[in-house]
Backbone bond lengths (Angstrom), bond angles and torsions (degrees), N, CA, C in turn:
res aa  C-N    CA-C-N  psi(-1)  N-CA   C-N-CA  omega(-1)  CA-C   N-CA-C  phi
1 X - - - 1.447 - - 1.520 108.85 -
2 X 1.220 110.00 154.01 1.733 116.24 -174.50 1.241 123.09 -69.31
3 X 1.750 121.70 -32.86 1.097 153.87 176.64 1.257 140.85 177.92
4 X 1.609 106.53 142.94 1.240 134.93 -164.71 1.489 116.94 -12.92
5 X 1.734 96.84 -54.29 1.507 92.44 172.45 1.463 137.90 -54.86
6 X 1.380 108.41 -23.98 1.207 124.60 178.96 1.587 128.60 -82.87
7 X 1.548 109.73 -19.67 1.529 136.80 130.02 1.567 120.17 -37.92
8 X 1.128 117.88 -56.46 1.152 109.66 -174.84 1.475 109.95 -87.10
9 X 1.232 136.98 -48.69 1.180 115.97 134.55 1.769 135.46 34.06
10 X 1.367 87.28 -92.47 1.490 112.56 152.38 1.242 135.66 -39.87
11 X 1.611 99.52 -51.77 1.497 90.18 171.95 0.985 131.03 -91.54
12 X 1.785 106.01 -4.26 1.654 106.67 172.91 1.588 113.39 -71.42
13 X 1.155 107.67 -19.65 1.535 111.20 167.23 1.463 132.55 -72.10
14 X 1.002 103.46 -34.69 1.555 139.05 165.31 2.046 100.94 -47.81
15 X 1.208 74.87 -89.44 2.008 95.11 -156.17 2.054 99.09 -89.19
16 X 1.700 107.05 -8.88 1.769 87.88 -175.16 1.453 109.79 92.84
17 X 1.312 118.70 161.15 1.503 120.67 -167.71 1.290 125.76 83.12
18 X 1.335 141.44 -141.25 1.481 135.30 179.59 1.288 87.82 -126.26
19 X 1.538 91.89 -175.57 1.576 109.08 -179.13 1.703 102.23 -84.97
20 X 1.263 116.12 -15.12 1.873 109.95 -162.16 1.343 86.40 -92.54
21 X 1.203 145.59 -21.84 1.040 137.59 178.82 1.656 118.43 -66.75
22 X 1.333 132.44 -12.95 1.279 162.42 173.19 1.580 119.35 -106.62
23 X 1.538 114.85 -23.58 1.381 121.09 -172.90 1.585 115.70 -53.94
24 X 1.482 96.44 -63.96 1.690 99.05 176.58 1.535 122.85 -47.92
25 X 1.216 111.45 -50.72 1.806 106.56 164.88 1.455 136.59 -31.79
26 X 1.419 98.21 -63.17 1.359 125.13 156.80 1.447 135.09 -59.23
27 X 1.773 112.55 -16.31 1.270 116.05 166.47 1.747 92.56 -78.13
28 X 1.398 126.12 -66.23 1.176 134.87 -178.31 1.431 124.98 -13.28
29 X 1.661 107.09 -46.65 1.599 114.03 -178.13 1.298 93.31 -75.07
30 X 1.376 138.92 -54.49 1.022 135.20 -179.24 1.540 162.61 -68.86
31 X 1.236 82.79 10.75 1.381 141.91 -145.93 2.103 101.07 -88.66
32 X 1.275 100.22 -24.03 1.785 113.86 172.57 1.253 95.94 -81.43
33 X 1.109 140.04 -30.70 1.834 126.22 176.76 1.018 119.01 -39.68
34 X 1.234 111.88 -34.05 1.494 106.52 -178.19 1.938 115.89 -74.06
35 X 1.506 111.57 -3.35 1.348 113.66 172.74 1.472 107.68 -88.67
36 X 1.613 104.05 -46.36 1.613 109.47 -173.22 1.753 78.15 -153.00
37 X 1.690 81.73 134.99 1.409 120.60 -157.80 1.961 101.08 -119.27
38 X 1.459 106.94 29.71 1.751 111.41 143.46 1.144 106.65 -146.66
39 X 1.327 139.03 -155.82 1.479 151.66 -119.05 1.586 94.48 -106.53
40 X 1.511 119.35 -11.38 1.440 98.79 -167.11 1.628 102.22 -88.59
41 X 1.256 112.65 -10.73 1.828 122.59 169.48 1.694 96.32 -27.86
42 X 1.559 112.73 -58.07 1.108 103.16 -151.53 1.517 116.56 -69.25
43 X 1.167 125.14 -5.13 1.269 135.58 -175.13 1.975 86.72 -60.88
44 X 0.679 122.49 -39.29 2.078 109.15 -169.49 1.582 92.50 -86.36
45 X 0.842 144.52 -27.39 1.736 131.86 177.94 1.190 121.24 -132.36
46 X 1.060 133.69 -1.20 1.299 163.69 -155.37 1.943 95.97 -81.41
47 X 1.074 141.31 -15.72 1.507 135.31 -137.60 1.688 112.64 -139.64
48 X 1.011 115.08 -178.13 1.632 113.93 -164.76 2.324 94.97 -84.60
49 X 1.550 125.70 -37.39 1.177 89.34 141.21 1.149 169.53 -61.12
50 X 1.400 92.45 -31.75 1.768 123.44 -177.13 2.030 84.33 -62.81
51 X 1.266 140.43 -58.27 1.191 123.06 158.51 1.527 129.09 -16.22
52 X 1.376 103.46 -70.18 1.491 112.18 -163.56 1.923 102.11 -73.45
53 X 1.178 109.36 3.98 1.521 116.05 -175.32 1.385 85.07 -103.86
54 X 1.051 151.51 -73.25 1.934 158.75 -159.70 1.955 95.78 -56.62
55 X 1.455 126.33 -14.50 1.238 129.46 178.81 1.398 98.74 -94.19
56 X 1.670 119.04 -37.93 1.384 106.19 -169.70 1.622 102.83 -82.07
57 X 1.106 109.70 -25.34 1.772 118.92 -167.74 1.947 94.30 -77.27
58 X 0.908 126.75 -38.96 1.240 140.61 -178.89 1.643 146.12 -86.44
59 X 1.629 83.57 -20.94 1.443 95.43 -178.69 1.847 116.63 88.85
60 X 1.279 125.82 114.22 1.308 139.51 146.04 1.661 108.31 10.17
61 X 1.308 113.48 -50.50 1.998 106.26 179.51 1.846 81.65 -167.60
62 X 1.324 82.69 152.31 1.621 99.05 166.39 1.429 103.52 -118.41
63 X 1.726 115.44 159.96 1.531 111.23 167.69 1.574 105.72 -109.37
64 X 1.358 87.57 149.29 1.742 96.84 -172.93 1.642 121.18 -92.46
65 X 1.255 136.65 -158.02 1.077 119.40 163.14 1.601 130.74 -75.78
66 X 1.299 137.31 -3.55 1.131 141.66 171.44 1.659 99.49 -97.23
67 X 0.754 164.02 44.95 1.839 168.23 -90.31 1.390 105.46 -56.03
68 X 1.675 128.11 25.47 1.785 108.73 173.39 1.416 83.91 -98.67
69 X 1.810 93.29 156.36 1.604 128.70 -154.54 1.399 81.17 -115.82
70 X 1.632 118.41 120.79 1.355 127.15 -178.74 1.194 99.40 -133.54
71 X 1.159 107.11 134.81 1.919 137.78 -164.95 1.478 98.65 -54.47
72 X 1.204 117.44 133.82 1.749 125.72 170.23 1.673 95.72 -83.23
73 X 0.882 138.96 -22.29 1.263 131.62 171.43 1.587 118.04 -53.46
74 X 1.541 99.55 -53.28 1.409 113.15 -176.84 1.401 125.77 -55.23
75 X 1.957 104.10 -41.30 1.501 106.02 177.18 1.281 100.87 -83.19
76 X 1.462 145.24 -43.48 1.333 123.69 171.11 1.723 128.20 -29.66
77 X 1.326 82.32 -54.50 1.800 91.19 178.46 1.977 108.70 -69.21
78 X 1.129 102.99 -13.82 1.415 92.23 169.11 1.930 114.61 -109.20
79 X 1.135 114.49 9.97 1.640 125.72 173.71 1.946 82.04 -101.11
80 X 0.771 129.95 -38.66 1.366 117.68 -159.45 2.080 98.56 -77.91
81 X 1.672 102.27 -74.08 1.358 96.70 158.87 1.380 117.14 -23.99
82 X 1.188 126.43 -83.69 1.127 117.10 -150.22 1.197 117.66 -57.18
83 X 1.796 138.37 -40.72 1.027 143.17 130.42 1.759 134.02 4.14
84 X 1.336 82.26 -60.84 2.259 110.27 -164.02 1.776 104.63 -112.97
85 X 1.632 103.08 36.18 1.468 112.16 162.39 1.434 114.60 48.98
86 X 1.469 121.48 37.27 1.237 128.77 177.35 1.942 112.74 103.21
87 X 0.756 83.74 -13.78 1.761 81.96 -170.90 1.805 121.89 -120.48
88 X 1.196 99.78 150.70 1.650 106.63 -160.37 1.902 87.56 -88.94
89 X 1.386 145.55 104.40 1.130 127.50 152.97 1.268 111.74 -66.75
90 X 1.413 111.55 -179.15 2.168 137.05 -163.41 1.760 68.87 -123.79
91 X 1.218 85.33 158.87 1.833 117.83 141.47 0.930 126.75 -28.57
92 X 1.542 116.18 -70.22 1.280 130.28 163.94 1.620 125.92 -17.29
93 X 1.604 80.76 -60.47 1.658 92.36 -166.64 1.770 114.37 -57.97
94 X 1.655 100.89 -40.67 1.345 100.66 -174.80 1.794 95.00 -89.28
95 X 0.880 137.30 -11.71 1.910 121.04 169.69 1.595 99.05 -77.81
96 X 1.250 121.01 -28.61 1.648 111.75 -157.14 1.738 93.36 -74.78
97 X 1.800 106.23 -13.77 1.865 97.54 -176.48 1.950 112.59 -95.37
98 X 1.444 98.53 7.49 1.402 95.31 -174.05 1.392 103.36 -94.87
99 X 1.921 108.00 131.46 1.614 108.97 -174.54 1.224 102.39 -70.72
100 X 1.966 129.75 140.69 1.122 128.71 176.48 1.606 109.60 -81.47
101 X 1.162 124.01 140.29 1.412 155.75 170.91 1.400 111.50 -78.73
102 X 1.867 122.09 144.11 1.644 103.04 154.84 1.004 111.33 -78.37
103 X 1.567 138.96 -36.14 1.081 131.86 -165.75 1.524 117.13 -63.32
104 X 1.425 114.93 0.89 1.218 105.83 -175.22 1.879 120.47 -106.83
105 X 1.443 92.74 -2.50 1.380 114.22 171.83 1.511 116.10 -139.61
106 X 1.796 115.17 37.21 1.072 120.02 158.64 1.458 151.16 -56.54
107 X 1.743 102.32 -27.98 1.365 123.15 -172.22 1.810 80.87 -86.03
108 X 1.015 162.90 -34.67 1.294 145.51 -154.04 1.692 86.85 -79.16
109 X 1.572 116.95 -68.63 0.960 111.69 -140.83 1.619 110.52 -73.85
110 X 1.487 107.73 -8.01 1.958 110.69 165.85 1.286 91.52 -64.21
111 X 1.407 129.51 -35.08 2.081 108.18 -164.11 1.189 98.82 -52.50
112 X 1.970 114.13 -63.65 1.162 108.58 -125.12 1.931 86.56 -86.93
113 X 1.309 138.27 -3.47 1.365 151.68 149.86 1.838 88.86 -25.94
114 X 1.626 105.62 -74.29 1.235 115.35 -132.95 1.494 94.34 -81.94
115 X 1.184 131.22 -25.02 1.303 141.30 147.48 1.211 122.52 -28.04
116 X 1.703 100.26 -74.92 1.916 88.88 -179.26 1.794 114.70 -72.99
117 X 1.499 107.12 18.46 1.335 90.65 161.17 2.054 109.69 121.66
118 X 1.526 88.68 -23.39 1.718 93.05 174.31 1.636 128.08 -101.06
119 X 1.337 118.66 111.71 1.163 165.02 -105.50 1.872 82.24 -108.74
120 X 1.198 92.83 -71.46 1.494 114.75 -162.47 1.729 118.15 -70.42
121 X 1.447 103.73 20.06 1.702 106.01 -161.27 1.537 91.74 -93.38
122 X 1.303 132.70 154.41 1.443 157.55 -123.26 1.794 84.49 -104.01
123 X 1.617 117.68 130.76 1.315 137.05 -163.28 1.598 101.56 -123.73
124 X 1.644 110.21 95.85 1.669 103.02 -170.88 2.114 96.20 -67.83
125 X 1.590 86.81 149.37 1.346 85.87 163.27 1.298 118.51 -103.64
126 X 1.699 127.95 -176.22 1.334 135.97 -178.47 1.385 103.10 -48.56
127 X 1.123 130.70 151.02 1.794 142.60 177.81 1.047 83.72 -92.99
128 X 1.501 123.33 135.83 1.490 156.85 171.99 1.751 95.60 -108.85
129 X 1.458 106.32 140.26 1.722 116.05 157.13 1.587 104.75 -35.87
130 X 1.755 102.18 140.13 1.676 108.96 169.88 1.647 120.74 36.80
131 X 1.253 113.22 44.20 1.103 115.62 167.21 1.890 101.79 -128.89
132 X 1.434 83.61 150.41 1.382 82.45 -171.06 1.384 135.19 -93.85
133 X 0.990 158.78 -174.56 1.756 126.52 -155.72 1.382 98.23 -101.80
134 X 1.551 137.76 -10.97 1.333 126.48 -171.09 1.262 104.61 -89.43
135 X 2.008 126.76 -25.89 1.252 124.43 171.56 1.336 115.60 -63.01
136 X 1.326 113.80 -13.76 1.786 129.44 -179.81 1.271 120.80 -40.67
137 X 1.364 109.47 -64.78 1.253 135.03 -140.48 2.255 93.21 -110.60
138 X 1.601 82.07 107.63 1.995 97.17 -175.66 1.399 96.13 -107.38
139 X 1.418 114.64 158.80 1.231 148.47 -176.23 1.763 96.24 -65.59
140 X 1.130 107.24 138.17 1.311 119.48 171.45 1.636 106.71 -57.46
141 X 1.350 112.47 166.72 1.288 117.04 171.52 1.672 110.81 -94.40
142 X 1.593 124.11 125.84 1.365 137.71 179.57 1.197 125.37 -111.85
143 X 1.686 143.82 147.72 0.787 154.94 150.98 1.499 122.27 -21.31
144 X 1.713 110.70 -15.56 1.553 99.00 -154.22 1.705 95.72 -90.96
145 X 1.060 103.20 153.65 1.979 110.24 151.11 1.224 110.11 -1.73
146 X 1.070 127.92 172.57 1.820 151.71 150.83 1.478 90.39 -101.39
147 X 1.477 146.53 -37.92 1.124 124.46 -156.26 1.901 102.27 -105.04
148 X 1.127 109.98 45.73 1.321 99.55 173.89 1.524 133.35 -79.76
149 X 0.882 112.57 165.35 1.450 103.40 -179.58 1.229 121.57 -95.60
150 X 1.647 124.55 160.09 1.537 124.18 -122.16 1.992 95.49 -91.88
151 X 1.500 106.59 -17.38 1.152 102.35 -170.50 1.529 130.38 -96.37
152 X 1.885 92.10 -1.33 1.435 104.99 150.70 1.919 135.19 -69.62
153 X 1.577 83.45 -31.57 1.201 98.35 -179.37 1.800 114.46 -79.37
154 X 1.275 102.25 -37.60 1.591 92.87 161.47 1.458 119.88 -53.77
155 X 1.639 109.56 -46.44 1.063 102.33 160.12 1.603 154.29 -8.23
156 X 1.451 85.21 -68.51 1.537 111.73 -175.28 2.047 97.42 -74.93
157 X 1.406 101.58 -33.91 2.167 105.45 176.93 1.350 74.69 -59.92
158 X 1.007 162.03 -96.70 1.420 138.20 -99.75 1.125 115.93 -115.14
159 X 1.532 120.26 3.94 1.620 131.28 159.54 1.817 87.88 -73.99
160 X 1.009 116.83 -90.23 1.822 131.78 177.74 1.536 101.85 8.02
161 X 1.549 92.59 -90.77 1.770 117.01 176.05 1.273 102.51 -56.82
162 X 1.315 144.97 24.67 1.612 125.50 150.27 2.177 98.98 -109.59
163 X 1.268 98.37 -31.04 1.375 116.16 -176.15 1.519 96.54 -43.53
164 X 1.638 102.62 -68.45 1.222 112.73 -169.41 1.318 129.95 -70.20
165 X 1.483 111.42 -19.87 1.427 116.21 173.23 1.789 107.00 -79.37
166 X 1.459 108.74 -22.23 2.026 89.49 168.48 1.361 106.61 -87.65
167 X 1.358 124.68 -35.08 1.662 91.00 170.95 1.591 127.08 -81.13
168 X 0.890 93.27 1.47 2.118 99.13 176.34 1.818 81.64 -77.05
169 X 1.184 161.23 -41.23 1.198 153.57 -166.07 1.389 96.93 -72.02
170 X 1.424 126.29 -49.04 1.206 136.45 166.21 2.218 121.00 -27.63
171 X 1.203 111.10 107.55 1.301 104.43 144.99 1.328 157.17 -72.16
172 X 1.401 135.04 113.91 1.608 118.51 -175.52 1.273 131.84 -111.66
């Protein structure tokens, strides 16, 4: 469904009461749009935890406007259904669809670099606002000159970027 309101909606049909009595819940799941504004939002609440989190944020049952106390479990699992084409996904399901990145498991792979012994393997720095994760990640600090010449230093880009392209093949 497009929005929240239209969720609750639902559940006033569902369980009885009004729709405002359901609104806040349903803003809640939906509530990541405002980071990313299509369907992949739901990947952070979207799932059979992101449920059991909207029960702790919410309380065990709420009462509606006619006074029956209807399970926050229940409308979660039906904002989620209705959403995820009938079905409650895990975590899993939506991490097992995200393509893995090096940059996103870089600091492991400088350890085990610095481990077997190489000194000089690529040191991400702190993430700054709007920068993007490949500007992140700077060249270690080396022994050589400041005045070297330019075709060593390509060099060293294309030692890096071969480094990183076998462990990006790499699973962890």
């Amino acid at each position: 469904m497009s929005h929240a309101h239209f969720h609750a909606q639902s559940s006033a049909r569902r369980f009885g009461g009004a729709p405002e009595d359901y609104l806040a819940i349903h803003q809640w799941f939906d509530a990541t749009k405002e980071m990313w504004a299509d369907a992949r939002h739901r990947a952070l609440r979207h799932h059979s935890q992101g449920i059991f989190e909207c029960e702790r944020q919410f309380g065990v049952t709420i009462p509606n406007s006619v006074g029956k106390d209807v399970p926050v479990r229940l409308i979660g699992e039906q904002h989620v259904m209705e959403d995820c084409g009938g079905i409650i996904p895990t975590i899993a399901d939506w991490l097992s669809a995200i393509r893995f990145e090096p940059w996103m498991n870089f600091g492991y792979r400088r350890s085990l670099a610095v481990e077997h012994g190489d000194r000089t393997a690529p040191v991400p720095n702190a993430r700054r606002p709007n920068q993007s994760p490949a500007s992140v990640i700077q060249p270690a600090p080396t022994d050589r000159p400041i005045n070297v010449a330019p075709q060593s230093c390509a060099r060293d880009i294309t030692r890096i970027r071969r480094r990183v392209a076998t462990h990006a093949s790499l699973e962890f």
